[in-house]
N, C-alpha and C positions, 0 to 999 in steps of 0.2 A: 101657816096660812090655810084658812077651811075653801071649801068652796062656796057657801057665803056669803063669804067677805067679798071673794076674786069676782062674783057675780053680782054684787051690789050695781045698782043700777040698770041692769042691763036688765028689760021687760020682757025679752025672749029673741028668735031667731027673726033676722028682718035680712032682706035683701039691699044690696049695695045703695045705701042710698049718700046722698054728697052732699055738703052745703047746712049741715041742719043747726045753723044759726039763725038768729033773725036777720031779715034785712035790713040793710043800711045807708042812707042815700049817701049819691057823692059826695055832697057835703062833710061828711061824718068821717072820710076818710083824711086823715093829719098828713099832714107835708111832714117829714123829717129833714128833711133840706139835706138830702145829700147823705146823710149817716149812714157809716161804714157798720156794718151786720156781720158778722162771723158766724159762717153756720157749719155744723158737723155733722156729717153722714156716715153712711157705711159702703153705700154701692149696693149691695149686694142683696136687694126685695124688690127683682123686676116684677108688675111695672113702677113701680112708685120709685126707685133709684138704683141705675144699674149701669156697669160700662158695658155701651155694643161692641159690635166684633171692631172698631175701632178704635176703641180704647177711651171712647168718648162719655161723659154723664151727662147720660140723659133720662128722662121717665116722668109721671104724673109729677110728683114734687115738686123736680127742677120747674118744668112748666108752669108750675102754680106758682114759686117761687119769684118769678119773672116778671110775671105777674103781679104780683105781691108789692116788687121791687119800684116800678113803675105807679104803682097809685102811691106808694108811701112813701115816693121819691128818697130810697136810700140805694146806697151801693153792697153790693152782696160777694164776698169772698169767701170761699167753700173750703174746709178741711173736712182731712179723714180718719175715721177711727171704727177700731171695732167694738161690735156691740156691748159686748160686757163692761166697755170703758165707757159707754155714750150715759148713761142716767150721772152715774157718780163727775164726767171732764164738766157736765155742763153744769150742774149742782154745785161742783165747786167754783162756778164765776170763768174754765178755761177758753169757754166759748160763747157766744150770745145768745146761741138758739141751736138745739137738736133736731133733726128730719130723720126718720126712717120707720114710718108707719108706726109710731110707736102708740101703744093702747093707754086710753087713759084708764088709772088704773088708781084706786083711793092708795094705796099703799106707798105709789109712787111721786103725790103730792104732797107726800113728809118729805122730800128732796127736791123736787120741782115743779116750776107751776108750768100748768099748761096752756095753751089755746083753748078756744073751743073746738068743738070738733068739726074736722073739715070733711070727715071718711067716714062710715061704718060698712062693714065687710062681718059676711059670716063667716064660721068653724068652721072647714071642711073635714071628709078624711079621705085619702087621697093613695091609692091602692095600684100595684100591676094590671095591665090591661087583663093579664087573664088570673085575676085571684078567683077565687073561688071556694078558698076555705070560711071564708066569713063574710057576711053583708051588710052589719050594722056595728056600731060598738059594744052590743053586747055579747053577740058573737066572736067578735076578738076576744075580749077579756074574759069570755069562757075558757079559749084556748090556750094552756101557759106556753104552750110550745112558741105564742107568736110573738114577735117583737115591735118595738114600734121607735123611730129616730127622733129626739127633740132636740131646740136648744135649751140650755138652762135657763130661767129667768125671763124667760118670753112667754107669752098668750098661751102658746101653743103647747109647751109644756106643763102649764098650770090643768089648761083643759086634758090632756092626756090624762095627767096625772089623778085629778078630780072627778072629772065625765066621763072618762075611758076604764081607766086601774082604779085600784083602791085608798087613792088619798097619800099612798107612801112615796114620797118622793125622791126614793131613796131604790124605788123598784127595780129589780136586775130587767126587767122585761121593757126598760125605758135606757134604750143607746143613745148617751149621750154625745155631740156634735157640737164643735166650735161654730161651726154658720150652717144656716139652711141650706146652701147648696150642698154640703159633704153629706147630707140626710136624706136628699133628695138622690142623690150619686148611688148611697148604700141601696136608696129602697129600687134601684133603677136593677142595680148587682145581685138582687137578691140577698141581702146583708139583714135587713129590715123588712117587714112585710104592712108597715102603713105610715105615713106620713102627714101631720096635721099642719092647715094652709089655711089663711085668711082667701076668702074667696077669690080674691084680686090674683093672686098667684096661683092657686090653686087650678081656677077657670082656664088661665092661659098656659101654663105647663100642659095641662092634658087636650087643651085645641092642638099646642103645638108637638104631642107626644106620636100623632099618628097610628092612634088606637096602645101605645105602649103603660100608656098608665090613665085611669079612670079613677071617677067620685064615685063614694056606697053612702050608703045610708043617710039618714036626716041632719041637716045642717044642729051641731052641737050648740050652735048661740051664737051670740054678733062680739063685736067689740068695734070702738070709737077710736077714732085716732085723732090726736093733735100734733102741734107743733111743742119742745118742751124748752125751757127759759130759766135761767139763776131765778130763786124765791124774792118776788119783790122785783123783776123787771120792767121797766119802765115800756117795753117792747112788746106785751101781752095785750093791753088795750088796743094798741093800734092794729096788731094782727087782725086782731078778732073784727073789728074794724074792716078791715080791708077783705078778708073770709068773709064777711056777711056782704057787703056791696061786690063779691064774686060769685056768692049765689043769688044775689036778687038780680044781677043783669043775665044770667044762664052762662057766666064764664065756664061754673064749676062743671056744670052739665057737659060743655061743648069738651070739657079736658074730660071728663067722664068717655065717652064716646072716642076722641081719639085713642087712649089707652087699654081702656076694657073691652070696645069695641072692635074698633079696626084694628088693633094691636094685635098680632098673633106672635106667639114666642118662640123664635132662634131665628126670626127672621131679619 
């Protein structure tokens, strides 16, 4: 994979912005009469979907979800899986529909189709409150001493890989981590000295860090997020549908605002 490819589309760095379908009137949005939805997640990319200290899922999604739920009058039953399973359970037909901020990404609609996009969110790079050995990405990847935490097969490791290092994906200077939080744990331990975050996450880890970890340099690029669907679902038009009549009444905005807004994180 070049960088590219992985950049295709993507016109440069833009701030969070939400809703960026066209509008849709009421009318436009289909009744399903009740249809039962299976959707799979992961939990674990507050705020978009996460369990509180209750053990509860909740977050931007769920909400949109609900949402969602109510104008296309279906019923919504939520499984769980991890990320590395989530492209390939939903590709093959095991579930009706994917959630967890996931980027659309051309590579990944040879296996599934997506929504439109409901999200975009910039690259962070997301450092200790007191680093000071480097303040950009190129400063990092000057230094071989430093390291940096990814997941495999995510946004954020592509961008490390491509915009940060040298294209090798294969780089010793890239620890790899089964989930975002184990990455975010190392970079907290001093394990890792930076950590790449879609703005959404990025923003509220370091409000709710307490000066313990901070953002360097210029936002790396954006990425879009949809919902992802079996090739050929019957359930793509109507999303899109009901996303677009959630940003022409300011739904998407008003969930914008409770979550990036008011949200602050570990509270």
């Amino acid at each position: 994979m070049t960088l590219k490819a992985w950049a295709a589309g993507v016109t440069g760095a833009l701030t969070l912005t939400l809703g960026l379908t066209a509008p849709a009137f009421a009318q436009d949005v289909p009744d399903l009469g009740g249809r039962e939805v299976v959707v799979v997640t992961e939990n674990a990319y507050p705020p978009l979907q996460f369990l509180d200290k209750d053990g509860n899922a909740v977050g931007w999604e769920y909400d949109a979800m609900a949402e969602i739920a109510k104008r296309l009058n279906i019923t919504v039953k939520y499984e769980n899986i991890s990320w590395d399973a989530m492209i390939a359970s939903v590709s093959e037909g095991q579930f009706d529909m994917g959630m967890t901020g996931i980027t659309i990404r051309d590579d990944r609609k040879d296996k599934v189709d997506f929504s439109d996009a409901y999200m975009r969110s910039e690259m962070l790079m997301m450092v200790r409150g007191d680093e000071d050995r480097f303040t950009d990405a190129a400063s990092f990847a000057a230094d071989a001493d430093l390291l940096m935490a990814a997941q495999p097969g995510t946004t954020p490791f592509y961008v490390g890989v491509y915009e940060v290092l040298d294209g090798n994906e294969e780089n010793a200077r890239i620890v790899k981590f089964e989930t975002f939080g184990a990455g975010l744990e190392a970079l907290r331990a001093g394990d890792v000295d930076l950590v790449l975050s879609d703005s959404t996450a990025a923003n509220g880890y370091v409000s709710a860090s307490n000066g313990g970890l901070k953002i360097i340099g210029a936002p790396l690029g954006a990425e879009d997020f949809g919902f992802i669907f079996p090739k050929g679902s019957d359930l793509v038009a109507p999303m899109n549908a009901a996303i677009a009549s959630m940003k022409a009444d300011g739904t998407l905005d008003a969930l914008n605002t409770k979550w990036f807004l008011e949200y602050k994180m570990g509270e």
